[in-house]
C-alpha positions in Angstrom: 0.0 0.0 0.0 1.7 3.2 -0.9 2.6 5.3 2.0 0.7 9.1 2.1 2.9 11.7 1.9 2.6 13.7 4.8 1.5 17.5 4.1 3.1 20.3 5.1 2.1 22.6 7.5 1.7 26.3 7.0 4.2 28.4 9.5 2.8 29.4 12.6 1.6 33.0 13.4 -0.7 35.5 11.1 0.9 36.1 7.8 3.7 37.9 6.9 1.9 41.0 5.7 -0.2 41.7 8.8 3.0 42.8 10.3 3.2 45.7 7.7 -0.7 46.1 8.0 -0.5 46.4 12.0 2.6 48.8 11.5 0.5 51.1 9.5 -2.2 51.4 12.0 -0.1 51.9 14.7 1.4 54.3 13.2 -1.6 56.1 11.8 -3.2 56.0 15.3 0.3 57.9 16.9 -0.6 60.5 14.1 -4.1 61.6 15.1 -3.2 61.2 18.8 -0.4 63.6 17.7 -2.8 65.8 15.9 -5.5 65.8 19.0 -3.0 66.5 21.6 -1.6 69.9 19.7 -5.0 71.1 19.0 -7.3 73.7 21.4 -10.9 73.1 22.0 -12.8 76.3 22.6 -15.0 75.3 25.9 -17.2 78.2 24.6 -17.7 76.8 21.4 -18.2 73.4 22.8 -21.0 74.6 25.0 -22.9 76.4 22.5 -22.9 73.0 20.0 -23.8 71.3 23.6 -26.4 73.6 24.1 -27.4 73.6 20.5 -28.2 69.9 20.7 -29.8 70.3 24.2 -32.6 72.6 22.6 -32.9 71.2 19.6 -34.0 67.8 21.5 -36.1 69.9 23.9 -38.5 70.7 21.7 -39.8 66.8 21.4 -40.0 66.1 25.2 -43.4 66.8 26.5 -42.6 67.5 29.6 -41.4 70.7 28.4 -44.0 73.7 27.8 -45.9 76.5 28.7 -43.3 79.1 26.9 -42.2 78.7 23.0 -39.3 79.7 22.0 -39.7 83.2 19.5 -37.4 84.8 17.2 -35.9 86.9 19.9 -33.9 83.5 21.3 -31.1 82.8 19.4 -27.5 80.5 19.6 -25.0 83.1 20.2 -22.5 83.5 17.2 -19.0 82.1 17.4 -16.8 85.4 16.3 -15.9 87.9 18.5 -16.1 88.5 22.5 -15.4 85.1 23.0 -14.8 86.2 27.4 -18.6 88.1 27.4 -20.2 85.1 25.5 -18.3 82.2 28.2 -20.2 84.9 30.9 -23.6 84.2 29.4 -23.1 80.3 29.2 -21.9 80.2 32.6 -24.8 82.6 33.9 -27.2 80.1 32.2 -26.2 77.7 34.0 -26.3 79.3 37.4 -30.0 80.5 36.7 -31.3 77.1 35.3 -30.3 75.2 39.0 -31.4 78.3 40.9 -35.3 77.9 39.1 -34.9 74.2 39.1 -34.4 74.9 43.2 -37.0 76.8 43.4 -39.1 74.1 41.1 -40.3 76.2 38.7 -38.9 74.5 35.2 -42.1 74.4 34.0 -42.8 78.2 34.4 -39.9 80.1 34.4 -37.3 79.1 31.2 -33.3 80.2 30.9 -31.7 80.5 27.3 -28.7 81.6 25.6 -29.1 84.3 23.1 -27.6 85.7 20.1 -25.5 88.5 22.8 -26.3 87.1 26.4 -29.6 85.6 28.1 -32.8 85.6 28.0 -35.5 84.5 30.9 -39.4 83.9 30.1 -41.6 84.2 33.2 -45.2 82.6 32.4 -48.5 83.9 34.1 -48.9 83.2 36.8 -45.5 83.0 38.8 -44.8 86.2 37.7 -48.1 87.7 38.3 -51.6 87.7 39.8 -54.3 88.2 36.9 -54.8 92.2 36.3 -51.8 92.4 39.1 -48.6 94.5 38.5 -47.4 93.1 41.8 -44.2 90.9 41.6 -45.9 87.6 42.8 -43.4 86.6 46.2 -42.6 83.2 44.2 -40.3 85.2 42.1 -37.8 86.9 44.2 -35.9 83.7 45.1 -35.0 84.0 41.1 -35.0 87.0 40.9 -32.4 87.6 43.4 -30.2 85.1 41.5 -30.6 87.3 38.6 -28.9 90.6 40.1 -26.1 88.6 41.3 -25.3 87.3 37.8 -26.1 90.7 36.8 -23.9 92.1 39.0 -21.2 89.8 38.3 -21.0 91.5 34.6 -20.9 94.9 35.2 -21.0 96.2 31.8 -23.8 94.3 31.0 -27.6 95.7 29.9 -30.6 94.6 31.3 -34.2 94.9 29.0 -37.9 93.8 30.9 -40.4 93.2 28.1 -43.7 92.9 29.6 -46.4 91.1 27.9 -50.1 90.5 27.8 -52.9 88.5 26.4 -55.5 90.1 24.3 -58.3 90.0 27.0 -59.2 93.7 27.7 -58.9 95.2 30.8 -60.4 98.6 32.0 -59.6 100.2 35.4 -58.6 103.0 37.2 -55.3 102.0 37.5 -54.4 99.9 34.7 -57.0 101.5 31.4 -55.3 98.9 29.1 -53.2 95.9 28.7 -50.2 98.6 27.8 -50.1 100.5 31.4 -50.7 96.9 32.6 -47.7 95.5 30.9 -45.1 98.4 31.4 -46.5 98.4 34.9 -45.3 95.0 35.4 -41.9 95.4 33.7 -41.4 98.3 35.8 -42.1 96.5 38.9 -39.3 93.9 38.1 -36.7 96.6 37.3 -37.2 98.2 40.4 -37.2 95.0 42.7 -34.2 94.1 41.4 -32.3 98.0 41.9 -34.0 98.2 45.1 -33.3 94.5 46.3 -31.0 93.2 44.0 -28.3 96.2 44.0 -28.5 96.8 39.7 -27.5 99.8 38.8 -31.0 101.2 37.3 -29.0 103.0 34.5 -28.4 99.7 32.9 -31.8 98.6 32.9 -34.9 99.7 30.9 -38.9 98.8 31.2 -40.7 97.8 27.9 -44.7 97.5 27.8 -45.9 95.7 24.9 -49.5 95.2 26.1 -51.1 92.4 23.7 -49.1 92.9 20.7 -46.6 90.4 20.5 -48.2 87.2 21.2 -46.5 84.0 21.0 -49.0 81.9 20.4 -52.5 82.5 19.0 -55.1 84.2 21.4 -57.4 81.4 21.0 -57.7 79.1 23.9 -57.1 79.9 27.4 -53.7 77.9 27.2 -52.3 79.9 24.6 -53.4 83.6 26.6 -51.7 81.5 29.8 -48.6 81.5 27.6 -48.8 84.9 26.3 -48.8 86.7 29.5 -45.8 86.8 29.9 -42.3 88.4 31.9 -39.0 88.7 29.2 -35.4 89.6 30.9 -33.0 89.8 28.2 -29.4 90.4 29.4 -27.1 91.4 26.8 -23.2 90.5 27.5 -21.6 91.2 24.0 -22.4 94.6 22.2 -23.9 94.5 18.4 -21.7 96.0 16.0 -23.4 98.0 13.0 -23.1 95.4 10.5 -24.6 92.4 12.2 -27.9 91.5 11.2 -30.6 92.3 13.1 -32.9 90.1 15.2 -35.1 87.9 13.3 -33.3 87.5 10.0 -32.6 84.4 8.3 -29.0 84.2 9.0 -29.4 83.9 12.9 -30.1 80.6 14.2 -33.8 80.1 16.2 -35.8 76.8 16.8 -39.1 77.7 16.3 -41.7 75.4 17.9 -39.3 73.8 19.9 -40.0 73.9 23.9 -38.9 77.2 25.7 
């Protein structure tokens, strides 16, 4: 009976040219470390992709609400003042855990804009119906709010107040606009009298009925128009930028605010 011949066996081991291949990859990966390790990441411009994402994705929870978000609430740009646009993040930050202390996330919304922050106040933490008085729920936050304030002293402070389109006649308040200004008023002047802002960097706006966020047409939507707006602008507009509300500025409209 002829005798098999025994086959050879292959050498041991992966073959020869995964030792180039692994070389290569090694090599490759020392390169991008390389790379990563020389480069600077702007924590300012990481937090405003962060927050970015974080609003975008707010807008599909439910359990966020009673405010929209309007054209006046923008991602701040990325040129420019980089120092006064790092303030605003960080003041965001302070004022969201002070309201979510106080429990009032569902009322009271914080948000970056296009040159600082921006606080909506729904009805009724702000105020009592056909009130001007700051309703005492509020100071706690408010309170918060002068410190950041004071902690940028160059900064500008704008109250919008705002109203539903239910008329209202009385002695004091004749219309919704003296109702409105009357209730911006009353939270520049808490926070200069209790909060320690310099009043010359603050100003009072009254806009009565007539710039409604959502459509007068059921009682939630007049709940969600009357309304409290602090804007607080960090970083000062230069001539050429474009102005609030145009297509080149970045806003989520519909998503929760």
């Amino acid at each position: 009976m002829a005798r098999q011949k025994k086959q050879k066996e292959g050498p041991k081991g992966a073959p020869a040219y995964m030792n180039t291949w692994g070389d290569m990859c090694t090599l490759l990966l020392c390169f991008f470390v390389m790379l990563l390790a020389m480069s600077t990441i702007d924590p300012t411009k990481f937090m405003v992709a962060a927050s970015s994402f974080q609003n975008a994705f707010s807008g599909v929870l439910e359990s966020f609400p009673t405010i929209l978000i309007t054209k006046d609430v923008f991602i701040p740009r990325l040129g420019g003042q980089q120092q006064n646009k790092r303030m605003a993040i960080e003041a965001v930050t302070k004022m969201r855990e002070k309201v979510k202390e106080e429990g009032l996330e569902e009322a009271i919304k914080v948000q970056v804009t296009e040159t600082g922050i921006a606080i909506k106040i729904a009805d009724p933490v702000g105020f009592e119906s056909g009130s001007a008085d700051v309703n005492p729920k509020l100071y706690g936050v408010l309170n918060d709010l002068a410190n950041v304030i004071n902690a940028a002293p160059t900064s500008q402070i704008r109250v919008e107040g705002h109203t539903d389109n239910v008329p209202i006649h009385s002695a004091k308040y004749p219309s919704n606009w003296e109702l409105s200004s009357a209730r911006a008023l009353n939270v520049v002047r808490y926070m200069a009298n209790s909060g320690d802002v310099d009043p010359s960097r603050m100003s009072a706006i009254g806009y009565g009925e007539y710039r409604p966020i959502a459509p007068n047409t059921t009682p939630e939507n007049r709940k969600t128009n009357r309304r409290i707006e602090v804007y607080v602008d960090y970083v000062q507009k230069k001539d050429g930028d474009m102005p609030k509300g145009s297509d080149e500025s970045y806003s989520e409209p519909g998503a929760g605010y």
